[in-house]
N, C-alpha and C positions, 0 to 999 in steps of 0.2 A: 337566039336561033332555036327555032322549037325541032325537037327529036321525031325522030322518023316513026309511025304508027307502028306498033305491036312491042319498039324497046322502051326498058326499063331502066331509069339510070341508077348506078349501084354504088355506095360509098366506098374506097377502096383503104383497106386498113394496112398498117403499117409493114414496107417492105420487104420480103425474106434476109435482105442482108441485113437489114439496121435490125431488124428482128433477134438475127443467131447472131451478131456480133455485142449486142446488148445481152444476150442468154448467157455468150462466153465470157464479157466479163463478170457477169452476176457468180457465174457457177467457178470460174475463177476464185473470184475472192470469198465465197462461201468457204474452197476445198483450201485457201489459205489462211483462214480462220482455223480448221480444222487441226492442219498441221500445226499450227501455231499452239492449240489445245494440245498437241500431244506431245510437242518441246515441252510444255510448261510440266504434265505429268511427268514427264521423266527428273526436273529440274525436283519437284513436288517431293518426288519419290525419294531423290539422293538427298535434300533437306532434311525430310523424314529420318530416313537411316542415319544421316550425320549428326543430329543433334539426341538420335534416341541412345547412339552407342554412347556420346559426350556426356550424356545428362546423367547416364548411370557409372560412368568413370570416378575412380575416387579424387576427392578436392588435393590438389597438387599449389605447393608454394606459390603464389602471385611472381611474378617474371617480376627483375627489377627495370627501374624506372631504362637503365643503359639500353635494354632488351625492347621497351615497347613500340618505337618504331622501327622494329619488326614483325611482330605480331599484324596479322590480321583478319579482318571480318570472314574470309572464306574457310582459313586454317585453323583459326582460336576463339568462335564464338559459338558461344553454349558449353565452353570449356569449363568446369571445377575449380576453384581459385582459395586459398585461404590465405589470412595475411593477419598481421597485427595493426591497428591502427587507434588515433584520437578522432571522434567528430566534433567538429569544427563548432564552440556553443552557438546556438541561439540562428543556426544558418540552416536554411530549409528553402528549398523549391517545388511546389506542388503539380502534380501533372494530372491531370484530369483522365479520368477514364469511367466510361459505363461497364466495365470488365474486363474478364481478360481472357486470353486463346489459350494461355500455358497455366492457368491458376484455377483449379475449379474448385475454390475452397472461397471464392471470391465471389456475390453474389450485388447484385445492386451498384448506382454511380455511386464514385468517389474519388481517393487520390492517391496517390504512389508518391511516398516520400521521398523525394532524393535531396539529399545532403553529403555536404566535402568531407571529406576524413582524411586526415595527416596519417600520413606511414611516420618511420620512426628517423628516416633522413631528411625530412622538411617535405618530401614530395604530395601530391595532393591526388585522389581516388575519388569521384565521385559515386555514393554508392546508390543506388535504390534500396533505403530500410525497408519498404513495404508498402503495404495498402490500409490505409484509414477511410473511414464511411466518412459521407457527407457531416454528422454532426460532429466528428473528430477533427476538421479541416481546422479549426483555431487551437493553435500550439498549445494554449493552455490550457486543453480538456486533457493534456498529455503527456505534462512536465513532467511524471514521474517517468515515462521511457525514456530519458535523454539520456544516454550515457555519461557516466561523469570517468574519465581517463581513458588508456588503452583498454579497448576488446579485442578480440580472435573473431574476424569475421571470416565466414562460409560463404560465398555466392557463387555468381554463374557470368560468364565476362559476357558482355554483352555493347553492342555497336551502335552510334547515334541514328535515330530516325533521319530520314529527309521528308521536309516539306514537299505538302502537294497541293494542289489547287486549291483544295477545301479544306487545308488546316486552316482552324482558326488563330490569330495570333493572338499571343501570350495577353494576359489580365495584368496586366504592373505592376498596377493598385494593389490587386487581389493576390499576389504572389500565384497565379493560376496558369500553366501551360499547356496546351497539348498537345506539345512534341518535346520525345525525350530527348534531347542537346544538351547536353554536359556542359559545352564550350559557351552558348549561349545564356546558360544560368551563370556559369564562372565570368563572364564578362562582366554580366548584368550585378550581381552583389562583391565583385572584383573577389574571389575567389583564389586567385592565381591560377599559373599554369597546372590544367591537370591533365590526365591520363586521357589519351585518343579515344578511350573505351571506358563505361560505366560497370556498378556489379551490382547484378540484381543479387541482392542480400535473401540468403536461407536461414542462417542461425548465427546468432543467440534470438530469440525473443527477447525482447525489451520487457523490463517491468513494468505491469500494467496490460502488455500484448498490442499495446498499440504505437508506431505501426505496426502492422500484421507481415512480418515476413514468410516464405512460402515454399517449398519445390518449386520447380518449373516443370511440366508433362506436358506432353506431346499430345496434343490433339486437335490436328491441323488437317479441314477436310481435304480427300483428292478426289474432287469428282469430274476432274477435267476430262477423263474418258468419257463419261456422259457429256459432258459438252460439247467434243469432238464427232464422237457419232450425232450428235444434234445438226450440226452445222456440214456434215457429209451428208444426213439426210434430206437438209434440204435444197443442198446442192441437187442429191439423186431425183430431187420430187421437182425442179425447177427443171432439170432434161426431160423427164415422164412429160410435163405439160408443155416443153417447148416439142417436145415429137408427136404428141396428140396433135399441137394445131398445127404442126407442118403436115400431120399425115391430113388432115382437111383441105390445106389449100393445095397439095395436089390433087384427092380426090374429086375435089369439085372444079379443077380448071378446066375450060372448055376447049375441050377435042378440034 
């Protein structure tokens, strides 16, 4: 049917309601992006402070074995630890890392040694000795570090990773992980039962220096206030253009 002379047929673009109701959930979940960024700085913040005051505490007796499940990840990690112990010969679990967030003495990939260590009642500790370069990964660039009896070891109690999407799974072959599991290396070379908890090892340095044990320091970015104002701003800049074009389609409706 052909239109009447002098009109114009005009495309008619997307509704006012599906319009602000598409705007509200957008800026919706923007402004709960937002608040979500500023949970996490708070969470950010008390990690900070909890591990800055723990890390400069002085190294306090290792809990005995009767005591460890009670311990946990919220209350006693990044805790000061000292203990006597044997490691275990010739047992070693390699875990891969391009670096690290608490070691900046640590430059370039490599590996983080962990290996069992016996306390002196049979119980089992698995400890992280440190970090070896890529050319140090075969045990025998290294034998002179290995302990031979009891040491006084110094570390930092520290909680198993969890797997995430994109961890890669463990090398077999290659004795190569990367994810620290305690439980999972101790299955995997039958280890026995050990400790809920690993220690990242400070001191002694082994002879030779390798592995490289280390401090642990804090420096872990917060920049999640900038994230949050990111995500409010563009909440704020998604209403700016949802009112410019609503202020067009009434200024141009016809009277």
């Amino acid at each position: 049917m052909a239109g009447r002379p002098g009109m114009t047929k005009t495309k008619s673009g997307p509704g006012v309601v599906v319009t602000t109701l598409t705007v509200l959930v957008c800026v919706a979940f923007l402004c709960g992006l937002g608040v979500w960024q500023l949970h996490r700085k708070v969470w950010k913040e008390n990690l900070i402070a909890a591990m800055t005051e723990r890390l400069t505490q002085t190294p306090q007796p290792l809990a005995p074995p009767s005591d460890w499940g009670n311990l946990t990840q919220g209350n006693n990690e990044f805790r000061r630890v000292h203990f006597a112990a044997e490691f275990l010969p010739g047992q070693e679990a390699l875990v891969y890392s391009a670096g690290s967030a608490l070691r900046t003495d640590i430059e370039g990939p490599g590996y983080f040694v962990f290996a069992p260590a016996r306390l002196s009642d049979g119980s089992v500790v698995v400890v992280d000795r440190g970090f070896v370069p890529v050319n140090r990964k075969d045990i025998a660039t290294r034998e002179a570090s290995v302990p031979k009896g009891p040491i006084d070891v110094v570390g930092v109690l520290r909680w198993p990773e969890t797997r995430g999407m994109f961890t890669p799974a463990e090398e077999v072959k290659g004795n190569v992980w990367f994810l620290r599991d305690p439980a999972a290396m101790s299955a995997k070379d039958h280890w026995g039962s050990t400790a809920p908890f690993y220690v990242d090892q400070e001191a002694p340095a082994p002879p030779g220096g390798w592995p490289k044990p280390g401090k642990l320091e804090v420096h872990l970015p917060d920049n999640h206030l900038q994230y949050a104002l990111t995500w409010f701003g563009l909440a704020a800049g998604l209403i700016g253009v949802y009112g410019w074009w609503l202020f067009g389609r009434v200024r141009n409706r016809p009277l």
